[in-house]
C-alpha positions, 0 to 999 in steps of 0.5 A, a space after each residue: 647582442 641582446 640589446 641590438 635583437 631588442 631594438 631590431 624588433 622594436 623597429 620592426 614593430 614600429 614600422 609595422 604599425 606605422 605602415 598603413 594602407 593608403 586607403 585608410 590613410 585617404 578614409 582618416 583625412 577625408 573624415 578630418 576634412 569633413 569634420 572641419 568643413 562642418 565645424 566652419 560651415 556651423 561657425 559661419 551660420 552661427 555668425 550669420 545667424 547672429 548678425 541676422 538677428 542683431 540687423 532685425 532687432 535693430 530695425 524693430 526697435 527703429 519702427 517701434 521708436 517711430 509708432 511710439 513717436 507717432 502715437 505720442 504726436 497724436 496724443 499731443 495734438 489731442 487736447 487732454 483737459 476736457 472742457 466743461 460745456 457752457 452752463 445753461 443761461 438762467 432765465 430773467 428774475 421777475 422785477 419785483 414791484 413795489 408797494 409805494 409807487 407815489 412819487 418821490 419827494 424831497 425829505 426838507 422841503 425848499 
């Protein structure tokens, strides 16, 4: 008998706990439904975020790759060994005379 009056007050107690309003029931899901509604809004922005930046670096890179490019094009065009200018012309040596000025004879005469 002492086992039924336990058990008996162990259902009541239980239903007692388990019985609550229905505003408290409404107040704990609305506050799960807005916890997970925040959670996906915040993995969404995250994801979007992500990709965002992923799209912009890939197109930075795509524009650096092209001025790196354009540079390096000018630069090829450009001449990189520097050419000398031309020496200045020397002037004409002054013709020497010379000192026997008679005129030439045949060492054995004929």
């Amino acid at each position: 008998m002492k086992i039924y009056l336990y058990v008996l007050l162990a259902i009541f107690v239980l239903s007692c706990f388990s019985c609550e309003s229905d505003a408290v029931k409404n107040a704990r899901r609305d506050k799960l439904i807005q916890a997970e509604v925040q959670r996906r809004i915040d993995e969404y922005l995250l994801t979007r975020t992500g990709n965002c930046e992923a799209r912009l670096l890939e197109q930075a890179s795509e524009k650096t790759d092209s001025i790196l490019m354009e540079k390096a094009q000018e630069l090829i065009k450009q001449d990189t060994i520097a050419i000398p200018n031309r020496p200045i012309k020397p002037g004409r040596p002054k013709l020497k005379t010379a000192k026997d000025t008679s005129d030439v004879q045949p060492i054995i005469p004929q």
